[in-house]
PDB file as gemmi writes it, atoms N, CA and C in Angstrom:
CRYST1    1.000    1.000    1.000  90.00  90.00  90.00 P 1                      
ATOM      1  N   UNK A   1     120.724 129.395 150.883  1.00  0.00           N  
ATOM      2  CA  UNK A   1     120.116 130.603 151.370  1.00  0.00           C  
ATOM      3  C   UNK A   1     119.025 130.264 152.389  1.00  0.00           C  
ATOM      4  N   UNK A   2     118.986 131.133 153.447  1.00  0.00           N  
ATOM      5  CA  UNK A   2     117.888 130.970 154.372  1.00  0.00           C  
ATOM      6  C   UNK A   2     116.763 130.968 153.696  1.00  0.00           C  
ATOM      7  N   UNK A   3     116.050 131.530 152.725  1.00  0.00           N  
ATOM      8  CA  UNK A   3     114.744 131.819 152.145  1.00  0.00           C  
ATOM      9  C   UNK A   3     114.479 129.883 151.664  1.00  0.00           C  
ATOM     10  N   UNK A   4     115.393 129.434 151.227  1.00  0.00           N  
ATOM     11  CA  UNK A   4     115.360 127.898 150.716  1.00  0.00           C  
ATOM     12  C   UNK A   4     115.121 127.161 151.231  1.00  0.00           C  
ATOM     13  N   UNK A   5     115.788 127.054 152.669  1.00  0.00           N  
ATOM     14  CA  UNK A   5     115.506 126.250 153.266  1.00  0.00           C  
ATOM     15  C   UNK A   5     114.677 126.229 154.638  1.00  0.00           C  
ATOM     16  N   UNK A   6     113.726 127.544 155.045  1.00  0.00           N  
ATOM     17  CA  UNK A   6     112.440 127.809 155.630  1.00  0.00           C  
ATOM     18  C   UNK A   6     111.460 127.569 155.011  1.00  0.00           C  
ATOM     19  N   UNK A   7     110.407 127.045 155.610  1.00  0.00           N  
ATOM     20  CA  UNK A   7     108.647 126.748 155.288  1.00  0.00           C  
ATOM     21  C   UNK A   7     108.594 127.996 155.571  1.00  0.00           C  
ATOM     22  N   UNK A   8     108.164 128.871 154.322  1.00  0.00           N  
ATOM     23  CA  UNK A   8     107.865 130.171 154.218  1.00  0.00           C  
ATOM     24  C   UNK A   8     106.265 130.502 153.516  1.00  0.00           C  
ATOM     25  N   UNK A   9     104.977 131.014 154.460  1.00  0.00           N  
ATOM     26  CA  UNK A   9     104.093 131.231 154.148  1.00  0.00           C  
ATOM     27  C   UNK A   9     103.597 132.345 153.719  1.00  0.00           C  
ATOM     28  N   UNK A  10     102.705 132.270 152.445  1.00  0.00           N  
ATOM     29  CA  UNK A  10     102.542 133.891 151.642  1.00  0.00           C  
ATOM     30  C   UNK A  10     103.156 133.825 150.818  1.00  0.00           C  
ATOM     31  N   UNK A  11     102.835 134.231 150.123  1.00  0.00           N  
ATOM     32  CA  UNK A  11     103.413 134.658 148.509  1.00  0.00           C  
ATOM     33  C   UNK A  11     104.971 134.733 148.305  1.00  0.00           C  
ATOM     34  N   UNK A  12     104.991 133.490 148.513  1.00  0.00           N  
ATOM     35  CA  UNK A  12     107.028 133.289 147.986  1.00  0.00           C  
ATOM     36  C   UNK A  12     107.063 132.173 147.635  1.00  0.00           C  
ATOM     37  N   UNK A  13     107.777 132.799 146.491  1.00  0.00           N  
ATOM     38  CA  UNK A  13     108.247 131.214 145.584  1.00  0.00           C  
ATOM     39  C   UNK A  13     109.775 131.388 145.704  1.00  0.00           C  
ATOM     40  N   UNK A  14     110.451 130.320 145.906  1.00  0.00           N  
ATOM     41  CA  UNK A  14     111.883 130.322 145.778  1.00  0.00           C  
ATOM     42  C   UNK A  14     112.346 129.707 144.276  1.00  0.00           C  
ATOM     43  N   UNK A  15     113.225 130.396 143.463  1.00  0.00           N  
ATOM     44  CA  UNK A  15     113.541 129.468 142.220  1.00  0.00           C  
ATOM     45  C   UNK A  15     114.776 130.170 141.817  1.00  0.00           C  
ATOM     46  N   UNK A  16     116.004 128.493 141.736  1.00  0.00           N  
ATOM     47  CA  UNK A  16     117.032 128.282 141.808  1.00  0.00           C  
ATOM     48  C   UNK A  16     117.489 128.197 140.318  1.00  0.00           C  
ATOM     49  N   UNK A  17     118.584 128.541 139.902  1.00  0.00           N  
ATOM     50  CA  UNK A  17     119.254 128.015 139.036  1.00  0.00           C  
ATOM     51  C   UNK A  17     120.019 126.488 139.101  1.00  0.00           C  
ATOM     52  N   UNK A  18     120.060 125.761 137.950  1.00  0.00           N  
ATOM     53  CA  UNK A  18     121.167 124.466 138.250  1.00  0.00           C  
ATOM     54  C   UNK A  18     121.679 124.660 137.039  1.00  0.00           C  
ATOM     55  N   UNK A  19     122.739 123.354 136.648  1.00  0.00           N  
ATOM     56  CA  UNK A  19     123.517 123.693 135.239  1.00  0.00           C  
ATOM     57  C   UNK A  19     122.568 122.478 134.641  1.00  0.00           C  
ATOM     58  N   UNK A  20     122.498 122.367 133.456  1.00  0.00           N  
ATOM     59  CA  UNK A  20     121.868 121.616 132.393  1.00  0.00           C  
ATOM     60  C   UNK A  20     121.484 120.295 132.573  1.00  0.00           C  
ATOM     61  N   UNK A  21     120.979 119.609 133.087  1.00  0.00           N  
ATOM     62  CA  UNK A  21     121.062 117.860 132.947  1.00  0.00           C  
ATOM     63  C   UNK A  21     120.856 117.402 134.492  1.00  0.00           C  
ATOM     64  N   UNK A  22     121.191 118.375 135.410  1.00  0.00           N  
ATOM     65  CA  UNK A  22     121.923 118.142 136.678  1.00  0.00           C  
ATOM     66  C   UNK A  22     120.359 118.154 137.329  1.00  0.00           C  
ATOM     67  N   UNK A  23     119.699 116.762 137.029  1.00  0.00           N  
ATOM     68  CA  UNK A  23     118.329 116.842 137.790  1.00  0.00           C  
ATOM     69  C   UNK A  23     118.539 116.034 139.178  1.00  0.00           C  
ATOM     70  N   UNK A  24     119.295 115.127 139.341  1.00  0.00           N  
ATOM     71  CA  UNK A  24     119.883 114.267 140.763  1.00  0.00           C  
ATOM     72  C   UNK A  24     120.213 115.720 141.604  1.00  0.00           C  
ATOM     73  N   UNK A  25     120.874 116.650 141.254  1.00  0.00           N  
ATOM     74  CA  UNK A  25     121.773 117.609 141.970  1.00  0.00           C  
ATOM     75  C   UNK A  25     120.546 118.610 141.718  1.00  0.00           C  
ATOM     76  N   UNK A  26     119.661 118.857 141.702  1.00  0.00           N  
ATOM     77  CA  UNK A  26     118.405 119.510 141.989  1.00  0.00           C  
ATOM     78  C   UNK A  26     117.159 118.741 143.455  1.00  0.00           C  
ATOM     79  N   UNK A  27     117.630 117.183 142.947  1.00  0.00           N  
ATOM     80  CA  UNK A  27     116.450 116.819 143.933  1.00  0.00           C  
ATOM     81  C   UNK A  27     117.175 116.512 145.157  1.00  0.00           C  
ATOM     82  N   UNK A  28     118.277 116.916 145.130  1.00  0.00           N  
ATOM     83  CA  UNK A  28     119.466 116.750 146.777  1.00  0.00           C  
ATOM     84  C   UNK A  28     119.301 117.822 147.388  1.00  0.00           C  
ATOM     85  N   UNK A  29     119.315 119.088 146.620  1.00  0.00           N  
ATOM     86  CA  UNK A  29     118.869 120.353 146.514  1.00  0.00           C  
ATOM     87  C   UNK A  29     117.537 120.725 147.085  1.00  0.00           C  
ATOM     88  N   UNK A  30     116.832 120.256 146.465  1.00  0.00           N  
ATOM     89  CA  UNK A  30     115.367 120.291 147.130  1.00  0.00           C  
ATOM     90  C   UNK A  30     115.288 119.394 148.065  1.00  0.00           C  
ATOM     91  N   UNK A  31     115.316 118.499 148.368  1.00  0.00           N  
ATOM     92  CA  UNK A  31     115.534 117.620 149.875  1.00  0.00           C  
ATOM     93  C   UNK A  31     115.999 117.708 150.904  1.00  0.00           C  
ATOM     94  N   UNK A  32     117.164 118.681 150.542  1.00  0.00           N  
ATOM     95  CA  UNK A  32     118.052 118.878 151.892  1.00  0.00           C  
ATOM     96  C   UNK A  32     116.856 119.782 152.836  1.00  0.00           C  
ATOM     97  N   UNK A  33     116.327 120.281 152.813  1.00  0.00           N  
ATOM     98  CA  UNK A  33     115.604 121.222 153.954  1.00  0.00           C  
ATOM     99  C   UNK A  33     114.604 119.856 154.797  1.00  0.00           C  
ATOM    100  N   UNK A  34     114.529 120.962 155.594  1.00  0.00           N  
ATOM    101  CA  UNK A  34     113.546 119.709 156.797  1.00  0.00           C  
ATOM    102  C   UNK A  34     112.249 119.907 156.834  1.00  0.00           C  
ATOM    103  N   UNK A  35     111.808 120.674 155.484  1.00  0.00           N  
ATOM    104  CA  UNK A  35     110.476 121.155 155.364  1.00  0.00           C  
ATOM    105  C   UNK A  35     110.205 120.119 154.570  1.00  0.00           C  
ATOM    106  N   UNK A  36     109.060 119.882 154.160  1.00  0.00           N  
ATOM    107  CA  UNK A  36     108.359 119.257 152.581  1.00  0.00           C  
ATOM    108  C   UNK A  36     106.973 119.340 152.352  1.00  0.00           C  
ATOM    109  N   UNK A  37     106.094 120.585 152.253  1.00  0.00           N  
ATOM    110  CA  UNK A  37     105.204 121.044 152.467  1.00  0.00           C  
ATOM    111  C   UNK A  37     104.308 120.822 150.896  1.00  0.00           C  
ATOM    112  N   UNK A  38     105.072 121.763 150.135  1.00  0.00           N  
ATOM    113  CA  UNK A  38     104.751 121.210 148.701  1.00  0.00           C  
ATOM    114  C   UNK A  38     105.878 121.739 147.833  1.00  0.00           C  
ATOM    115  N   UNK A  39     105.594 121.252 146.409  1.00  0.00           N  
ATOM    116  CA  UNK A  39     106.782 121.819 145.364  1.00  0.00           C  
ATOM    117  C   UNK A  39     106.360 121.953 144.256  1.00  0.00           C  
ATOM    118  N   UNK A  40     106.965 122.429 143.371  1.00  0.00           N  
ATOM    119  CA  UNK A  40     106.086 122.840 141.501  1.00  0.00           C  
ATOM    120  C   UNK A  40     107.260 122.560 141.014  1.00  0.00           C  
ATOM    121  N   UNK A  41     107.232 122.047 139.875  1.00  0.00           N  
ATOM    122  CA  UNK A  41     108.091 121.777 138.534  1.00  0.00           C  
ATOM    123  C   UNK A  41     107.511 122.218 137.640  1.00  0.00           C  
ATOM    124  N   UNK A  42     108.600 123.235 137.026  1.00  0.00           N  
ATOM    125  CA  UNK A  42     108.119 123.521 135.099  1.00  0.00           C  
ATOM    126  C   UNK A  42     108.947 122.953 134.244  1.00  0.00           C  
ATOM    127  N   UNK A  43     108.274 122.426 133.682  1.00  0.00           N  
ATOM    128  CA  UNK A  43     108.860 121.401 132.230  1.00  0.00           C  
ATOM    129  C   UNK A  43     108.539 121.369 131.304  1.00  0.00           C  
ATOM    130  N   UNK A  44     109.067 121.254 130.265  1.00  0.00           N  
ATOM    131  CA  UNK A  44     108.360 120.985 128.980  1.00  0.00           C  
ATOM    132  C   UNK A  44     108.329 119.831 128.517  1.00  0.00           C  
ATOM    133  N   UNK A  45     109.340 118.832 129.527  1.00  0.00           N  
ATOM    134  CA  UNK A  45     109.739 117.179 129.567  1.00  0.00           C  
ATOM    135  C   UNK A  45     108.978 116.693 130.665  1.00  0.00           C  
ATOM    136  N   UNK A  46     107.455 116.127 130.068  1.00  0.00           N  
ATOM    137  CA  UNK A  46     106.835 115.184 131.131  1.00  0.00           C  
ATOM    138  C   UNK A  46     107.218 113.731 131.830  1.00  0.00           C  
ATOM    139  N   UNK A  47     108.101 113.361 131.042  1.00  0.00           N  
ATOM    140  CA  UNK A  47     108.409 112.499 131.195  1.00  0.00           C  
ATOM    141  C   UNK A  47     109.961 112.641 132.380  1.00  0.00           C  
ATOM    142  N   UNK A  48     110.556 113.690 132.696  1.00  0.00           N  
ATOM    143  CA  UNK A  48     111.107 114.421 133.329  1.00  0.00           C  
ATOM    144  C   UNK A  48     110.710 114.628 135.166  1.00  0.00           C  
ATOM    145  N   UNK A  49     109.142 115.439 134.379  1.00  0.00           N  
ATOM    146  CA  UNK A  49     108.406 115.709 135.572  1.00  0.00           C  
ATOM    147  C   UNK A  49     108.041 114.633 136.122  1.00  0.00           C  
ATOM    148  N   UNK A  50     107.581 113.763 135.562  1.00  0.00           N  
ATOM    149  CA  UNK A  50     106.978 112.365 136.440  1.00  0.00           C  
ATOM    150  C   UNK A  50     108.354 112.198 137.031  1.00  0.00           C  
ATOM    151  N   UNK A  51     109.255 111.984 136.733  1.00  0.00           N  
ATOM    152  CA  UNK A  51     110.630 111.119 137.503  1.00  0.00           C  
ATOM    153  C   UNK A  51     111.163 112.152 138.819  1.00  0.00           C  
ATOM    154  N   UNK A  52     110.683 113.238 138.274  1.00  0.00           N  
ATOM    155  CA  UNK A  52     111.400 114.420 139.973  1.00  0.00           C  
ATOM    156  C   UNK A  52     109.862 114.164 140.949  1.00  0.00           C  
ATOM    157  N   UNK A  53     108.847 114.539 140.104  1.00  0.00           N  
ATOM    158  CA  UNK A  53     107.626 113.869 141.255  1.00  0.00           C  
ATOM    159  C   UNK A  53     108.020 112.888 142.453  1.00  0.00           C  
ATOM    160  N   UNK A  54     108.469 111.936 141.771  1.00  0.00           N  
ATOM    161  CA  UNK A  54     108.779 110.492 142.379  1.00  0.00           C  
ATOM    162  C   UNK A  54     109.513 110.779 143.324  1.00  0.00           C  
ATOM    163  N   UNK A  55     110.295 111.245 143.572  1.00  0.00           N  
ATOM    164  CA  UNK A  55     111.296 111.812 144.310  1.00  0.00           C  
ATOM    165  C   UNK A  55     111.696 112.716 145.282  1.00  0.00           C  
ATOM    166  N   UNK A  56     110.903 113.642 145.056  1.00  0.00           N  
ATOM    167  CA  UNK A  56     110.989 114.502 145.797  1.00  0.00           C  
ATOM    168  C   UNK A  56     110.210 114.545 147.094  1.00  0.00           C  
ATOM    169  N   UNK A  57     110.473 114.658 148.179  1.00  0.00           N  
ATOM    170  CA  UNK A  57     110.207 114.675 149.336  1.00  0.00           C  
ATOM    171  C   UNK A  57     109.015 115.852 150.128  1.00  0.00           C  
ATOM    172  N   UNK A  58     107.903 116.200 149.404  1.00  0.00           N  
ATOM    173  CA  UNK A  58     106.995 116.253 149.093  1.00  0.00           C  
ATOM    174  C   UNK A  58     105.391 116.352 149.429  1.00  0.00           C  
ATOM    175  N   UNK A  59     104.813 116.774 150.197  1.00  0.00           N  
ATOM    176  CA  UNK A  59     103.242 115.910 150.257  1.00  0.00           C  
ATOM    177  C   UNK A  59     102.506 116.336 148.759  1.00  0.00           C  
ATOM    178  N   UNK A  60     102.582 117.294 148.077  1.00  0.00           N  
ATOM    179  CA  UNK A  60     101.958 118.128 146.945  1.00  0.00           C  
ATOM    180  C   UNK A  60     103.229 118.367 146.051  1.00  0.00           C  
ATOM    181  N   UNK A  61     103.234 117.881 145.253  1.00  0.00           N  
ATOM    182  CA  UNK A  61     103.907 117.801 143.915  1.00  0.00           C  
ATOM    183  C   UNK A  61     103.207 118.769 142.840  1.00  0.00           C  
ATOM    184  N   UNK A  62     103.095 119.854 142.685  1.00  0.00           N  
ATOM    185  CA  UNK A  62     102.650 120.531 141.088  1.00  0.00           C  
ATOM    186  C   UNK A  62     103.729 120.491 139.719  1.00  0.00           C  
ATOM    187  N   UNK A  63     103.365 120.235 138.811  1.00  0.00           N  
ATOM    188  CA  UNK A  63     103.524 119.939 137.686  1.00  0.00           C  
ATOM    189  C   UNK A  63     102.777 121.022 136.648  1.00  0.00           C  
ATOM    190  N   UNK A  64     103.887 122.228 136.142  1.00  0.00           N  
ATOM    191  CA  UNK A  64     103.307 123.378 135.199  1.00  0.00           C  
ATOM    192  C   UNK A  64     102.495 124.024 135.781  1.00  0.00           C  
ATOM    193  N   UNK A  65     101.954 124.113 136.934  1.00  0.00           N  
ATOM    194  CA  UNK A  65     101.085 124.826 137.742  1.00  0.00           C  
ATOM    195  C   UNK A  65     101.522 125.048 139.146  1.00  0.00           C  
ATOM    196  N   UNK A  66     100.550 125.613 139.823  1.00  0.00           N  
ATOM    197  CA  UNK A  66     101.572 125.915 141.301  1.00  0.00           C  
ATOM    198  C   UNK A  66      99.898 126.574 141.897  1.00  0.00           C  
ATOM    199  N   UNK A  67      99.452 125.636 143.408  1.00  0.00           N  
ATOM    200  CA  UNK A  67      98.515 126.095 144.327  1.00  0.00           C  
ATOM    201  C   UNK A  67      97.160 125.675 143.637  1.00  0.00           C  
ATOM    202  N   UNK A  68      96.994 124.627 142.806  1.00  0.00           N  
ATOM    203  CA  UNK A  68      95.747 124.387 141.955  1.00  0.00           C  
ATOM    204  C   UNK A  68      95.181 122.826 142.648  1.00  0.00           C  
ATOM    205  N   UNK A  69      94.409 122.789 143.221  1.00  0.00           N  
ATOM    206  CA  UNK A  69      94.303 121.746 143.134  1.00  0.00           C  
ATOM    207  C   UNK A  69      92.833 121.434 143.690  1.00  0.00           C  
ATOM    208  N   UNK A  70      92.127 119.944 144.271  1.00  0.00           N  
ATOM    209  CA  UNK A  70      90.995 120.135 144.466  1.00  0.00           C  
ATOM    210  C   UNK A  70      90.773 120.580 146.117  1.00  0.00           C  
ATOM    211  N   UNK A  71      89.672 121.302 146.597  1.00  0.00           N  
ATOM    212  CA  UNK A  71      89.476 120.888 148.324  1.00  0.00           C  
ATOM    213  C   UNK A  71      89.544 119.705 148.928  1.00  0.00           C  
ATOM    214  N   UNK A  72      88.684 118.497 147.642  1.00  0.00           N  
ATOM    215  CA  UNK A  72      88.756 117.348 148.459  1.00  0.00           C  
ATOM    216  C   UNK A  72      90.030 116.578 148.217  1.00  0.00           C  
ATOM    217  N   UNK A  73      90.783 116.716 147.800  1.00  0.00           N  
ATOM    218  CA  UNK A  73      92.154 115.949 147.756  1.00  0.00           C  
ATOM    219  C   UNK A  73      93.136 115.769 149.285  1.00  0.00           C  
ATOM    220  N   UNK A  74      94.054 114.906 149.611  1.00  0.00           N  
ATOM    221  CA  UNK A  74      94.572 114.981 150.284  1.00  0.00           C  
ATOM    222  C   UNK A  74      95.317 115.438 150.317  1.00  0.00           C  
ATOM    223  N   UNK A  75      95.499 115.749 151.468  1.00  0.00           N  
ATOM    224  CA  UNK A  75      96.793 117.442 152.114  1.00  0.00           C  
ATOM    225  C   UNK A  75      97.811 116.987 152.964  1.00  0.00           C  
ATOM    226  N   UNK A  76      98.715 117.449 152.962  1.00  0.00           N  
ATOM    227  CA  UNK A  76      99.775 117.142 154.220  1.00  0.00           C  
ATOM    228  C   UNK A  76     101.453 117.207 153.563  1.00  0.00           C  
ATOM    229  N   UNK A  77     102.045 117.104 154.476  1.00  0.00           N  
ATOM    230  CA  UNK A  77     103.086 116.970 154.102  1.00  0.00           C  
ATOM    231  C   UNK A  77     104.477 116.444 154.438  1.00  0.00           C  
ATOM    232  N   UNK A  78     105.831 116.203 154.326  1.00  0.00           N  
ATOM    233  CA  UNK A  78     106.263 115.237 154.817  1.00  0.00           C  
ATOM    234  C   UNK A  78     107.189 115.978 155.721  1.00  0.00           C  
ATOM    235  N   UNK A  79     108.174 115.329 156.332  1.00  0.00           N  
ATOM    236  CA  UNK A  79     109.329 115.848 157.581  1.00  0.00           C  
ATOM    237  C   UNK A  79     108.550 116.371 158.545  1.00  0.00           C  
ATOM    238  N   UNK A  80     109.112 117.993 158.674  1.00  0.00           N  
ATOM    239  CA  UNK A  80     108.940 118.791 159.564  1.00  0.00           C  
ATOM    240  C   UNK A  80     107.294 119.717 159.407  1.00  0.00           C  
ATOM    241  N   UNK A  81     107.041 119.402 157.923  1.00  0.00           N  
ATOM    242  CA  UNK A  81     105.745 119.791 157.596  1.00  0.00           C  
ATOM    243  C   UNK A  81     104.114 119.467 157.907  1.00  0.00           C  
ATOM    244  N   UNK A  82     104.519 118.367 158.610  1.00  0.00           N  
ATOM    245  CA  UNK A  82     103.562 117.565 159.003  1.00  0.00           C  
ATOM    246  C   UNK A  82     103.665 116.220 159.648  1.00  0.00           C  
ATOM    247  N   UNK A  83     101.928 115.195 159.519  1.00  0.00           N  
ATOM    248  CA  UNK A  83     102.273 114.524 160.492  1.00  0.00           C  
ATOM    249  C   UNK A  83     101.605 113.166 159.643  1.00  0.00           C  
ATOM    250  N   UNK A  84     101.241 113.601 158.303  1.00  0.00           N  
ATOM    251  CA  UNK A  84     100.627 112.610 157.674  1.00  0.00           C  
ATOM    252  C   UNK A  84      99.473 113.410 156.293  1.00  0.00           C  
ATOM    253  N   UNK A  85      98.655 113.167 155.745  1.00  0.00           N  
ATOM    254  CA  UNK A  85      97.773 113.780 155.103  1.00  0.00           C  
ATOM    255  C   UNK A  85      95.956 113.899 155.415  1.00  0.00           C  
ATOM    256  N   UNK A  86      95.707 115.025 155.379  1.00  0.00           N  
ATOM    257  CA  UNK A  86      94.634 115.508 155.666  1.00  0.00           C  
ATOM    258  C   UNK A  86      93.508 114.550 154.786  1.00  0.00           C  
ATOM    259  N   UNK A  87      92.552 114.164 155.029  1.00  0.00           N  
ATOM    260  CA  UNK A  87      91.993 113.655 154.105  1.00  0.00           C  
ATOM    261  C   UNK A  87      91.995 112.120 153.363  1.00  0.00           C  
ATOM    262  N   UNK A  88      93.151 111.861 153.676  1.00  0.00           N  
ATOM    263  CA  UNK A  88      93.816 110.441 153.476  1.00  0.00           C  
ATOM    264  C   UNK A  88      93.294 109.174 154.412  1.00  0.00           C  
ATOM    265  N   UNK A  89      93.954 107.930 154.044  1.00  0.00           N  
ATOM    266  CA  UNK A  89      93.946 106.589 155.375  1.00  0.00           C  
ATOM    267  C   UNK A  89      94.615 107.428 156.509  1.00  0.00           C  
TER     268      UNK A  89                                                      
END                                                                             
């Protein structure tokens, strides 16, 4: 769907269905776009979440939360989203 795969600003969350187990075929899913601005995972398997973290293509990874984070942290994001991180080396 177009909504998926645009860097879409303002209040939109996109959230997909997959079939059971199929976390490889989620993070192909989430990768394919040429955005990578940020992303949220809900889990109840942390050990889950750490392994799609890793992976995913990304500058901001949330984990059970979504838009929380500090001012002074580093910002940015990867592909088409940016050019490196705000705040960072």
């Amino acid at each position: 769907m177009y909504i998926a795969k645009e860097e879409s600003f303002g209040p939109v969350m996109v959230i997909s269905k997959f079939k059971n187990g199929d976390v490889d075929g989620v993070l192909r899913r989430a990768n394919s776009t040429e955005y990578g601005l940020a992303s949220g995972i809900f889990t109840k398997d942390i050990s889950k979440a750490l392994y799609i973290s890793e992976k995913l293509e990304a500058g901001t990874v949330f984990i059970n939360t979504y838009n929380k984070t500090d001012v002074a942290a580093p910002f940015g994001g990867f592909k088409q989203s940016g050019f490196g991180k705000d705040l960072g080396k």
